[in-house]
C-alpha angles and dihedrals in degrees: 000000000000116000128261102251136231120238084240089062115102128218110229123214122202103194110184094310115177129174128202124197103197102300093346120100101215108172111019123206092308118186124188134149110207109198124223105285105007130136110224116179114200087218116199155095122294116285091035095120095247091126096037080056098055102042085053092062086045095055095236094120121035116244119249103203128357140026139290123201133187109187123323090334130085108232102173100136101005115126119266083257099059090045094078085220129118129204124225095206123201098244090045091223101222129176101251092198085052124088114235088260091055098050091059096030084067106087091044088054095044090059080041109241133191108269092228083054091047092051091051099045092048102043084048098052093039084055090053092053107048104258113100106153102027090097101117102040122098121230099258083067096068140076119259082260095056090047080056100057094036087055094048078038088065100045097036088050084071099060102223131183096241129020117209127197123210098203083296093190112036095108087054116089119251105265096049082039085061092049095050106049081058096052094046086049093049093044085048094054096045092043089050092212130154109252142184118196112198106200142144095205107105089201091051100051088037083060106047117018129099081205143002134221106204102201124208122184086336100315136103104255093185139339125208148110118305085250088051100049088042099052099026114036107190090208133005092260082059099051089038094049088042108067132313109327133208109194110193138169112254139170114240098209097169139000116192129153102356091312139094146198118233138186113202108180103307101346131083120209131181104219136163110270136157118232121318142163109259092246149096109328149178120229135190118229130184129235100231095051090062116103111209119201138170095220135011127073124302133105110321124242155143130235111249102170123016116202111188100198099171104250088041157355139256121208132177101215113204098225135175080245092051120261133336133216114217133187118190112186092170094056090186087165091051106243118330121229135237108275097028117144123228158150128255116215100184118197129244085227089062105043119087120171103229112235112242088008117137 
C-alpha cells in the first residue's frame, strides 16, 4: 500500500526518455508517472537501462530524447543541485576521513547552514535511522549495515523532494539484506517521500515496492503491483524475471468472462485469464501451486533432483511436457526421494495462459 505522503513529497513524470551510448540504445522512449510518496522499484538484468534510468532523473547523465519533470517543474537538463533529489549509491560512498556526523553533516555545510541547524538536522535523522550515539566513529568503524543507514542518513538530512537508490544493498549478505530492505520500506512510509529503487533482485523489489517497472533492452516491459506482475505477466520475460516459473505446453479449449478452461496433460482447470484463441497454449505455472503425491490422479511423473531447504522442498519432476519445478511447503509425506514416482495436481491459483504464446 502505497504511504501516505508528505506535502514535501514530488510527483515524477517520465515522458518518452530515451538515452544512446555511441551505437547502443540504452534507455528507449520510457514513460512512467511516479505519484507523491510512492515507492517505485525499475526492476531488470543488467544492461536493462534501470540505472541509466535513474541516473537520468538524478542528473547525473544527460537525457537523449524526452522530459523529465519533478514536481511542477521540468528538469530535464538542469544540473543534480537544482533537482531537490538526493541518491543512495551501492558503494555508499562515503568520506572515510570523515566521522560518521560529518559525513552526513556535508550537504547541509556545503549550502551553508547554521551550525545549530546542522546539529539538529543530523542528531534527528541519526536518531531515525537507528543510530543515536554513533556520532564520533568513522566509517571504517561500522558493519557493512551501518555504512548503509549512514549513507540513506546523509541523503535523507537534506530533505529532498525525491530520494533515489542506486541497488543499496547488493554488497550486504542475504539475511541483513533482508533487514535492511525492511527497514528502508518502513523509513519510507513513515517519511512519506517520493522514491525510485533501482535492483535487480525480483524478492527485493517483491518486498518493498508500491509498484514495480520490469525493464527489458532498455524498455518498460510492464509495469504493476508486485501482486499484479506476480499473478498476471504481461510476456514470458515478465513471468520468468518475476519469481520461479514452470512453462508448460497446454491446450486453451474456451475462454469466456475473464476465465478459461485448460487442459494441462490429463487435468482440466478452470483458471483467470484475458483474451485468448482457443488453441494450443503455454501456460505458466508456479512452483508452489503444484500438489505432489505419490498416488491419486494428476499429471505422471518421476523425481530427478531433491533440494531440502528447512520450511520446504524442491523437486524437478520428469514429466511427458518436460520437467517440473515443485515447491511443497506442507511435506505431509516427509521428503520425497530421488525416483519416486508421483502425481502432479497443479492449482488453478497458480496457472496463467500466457497471451501470443504457442
Amino acid at each position: 500500500m502505497t504511504a501516505q505522503a508528505n506535502p514535501q513529497a514530488a510527483r515524477v513524470v517520465l515522458e518518452q526518455v530515451s538515452k544512446r551510448f555511441g551505437q547502443t540504445l540504452a534507455v528507449d522512449q520510457v514513460s512512467l508517472a511516479i505519484e507523491p510518496g510512492e515507492l517505485v522499484t525499475l526492476l531488470g538484468p543488467s544492461g536493462c537501462g534501470k540505472t541509466t534510468t535513474l541516473r537520468m532523473v538524478a542528473g547525473l547523465e544527460t537525457v537523449g530524447g524526452g522530459r523529465i519533470f519533478i514536481g511542477d517543474a521540468e528538469v530535464t537538463h538542469l544540473p543534480p543541485n537544482a533537482r531537490d533529489v538526493t541518491m543512495v549509491f551501492q558503494s555508499y560512498a562515503l568520506f572515510p576521513h570523515l566521522t560518521v556526523f560529518e559525513n552526513v553533516a556535508y550537504g547541509l555545510r556545503v549550502l551553508k547552514r547554521s551550525e545549530a541547524e546542522v546539529q539538529q538536522a543530523v542528531r534527528n535523522v541519526l536518531e531515525l535511522v537507528g543510530m543515536p550515539g554513533l556520532e564520533g566513529r568513522s566509517p571504517s568503524a561500522l558493519s557493512g549495515g551501518q555504512q548503509q543507514r549512514v549513507a540513506v542518513a546523509r541523503a535523507l538530512v537534506m530533505q529532498p523532494k525525491v530520494l533515489l537508490f542506486d541497488e543499496p544493498l547488493s554488497n550486504l549478505d542475504a539475511k541483513l539484506r533482508k533487514r535492511m530492505r525492511e527497514e528502508i520500506r518502513l523509513l519510507q512510509q513513515r517519511l512519506g517521500i517520493t522514491a525510485i529503487y533501482v535492483t535487480h533482485d525480483q524478492a527485493e523489489a517483491l518486498a518493498i515496492s508500491d509498484r514495480i517497472v520490469v525493464m527489458d533492452r532498455g524498455r518498460t516491459s510492464q509495469i504493476g503491483s508486485p501482486l499484479e506482475l506476480y499473478k498476471a505477466p504481461a510476456n514470458r520475460f515478465v513471468a520468468e524475471f518475476i519469481g520461479e516459473a514452470n512453462f508448460l505446453p497446454a491446450q486453451l479449449e474456451s475462454v469466456a468472462d475473464g476465465w478459461a478452461g485448460i487442459r494441462i496433460g490429463p487435468q482440466r482447470l478452470r483458471v483467470q485469464s484475458r483474451p485468448l484463441a482457443v488453441g494450443p497454449v503455454t501456460v505458466l505455472a508456479r512452483p508452489e501451486a503444484i500438489r505432489i503425491q505419490t498416488g491419486g490422479e494428476g499429471l505422471a511423473g518421476t523425481i530427478q533432483k531433491v533440494s531440502y531447504l528447512g520450511s520446504s522442498a524442491d523437486y524437478t519432476v520428469e514429466t511427458d511436457l518436460g520437467s517440473v519445478l515443485v515447491t511443497d511447503y506442507a511435506m505431509p509425506g516427509g521428503v520425497l526421494s530421488a525416483g519416486t514416482a508421483v502425481r502432479l495436481e497443479f492449482l488453478p491459483h497458480g496457472v496463467y495462459p500466457l497471451p501470443g504464446a504457442s
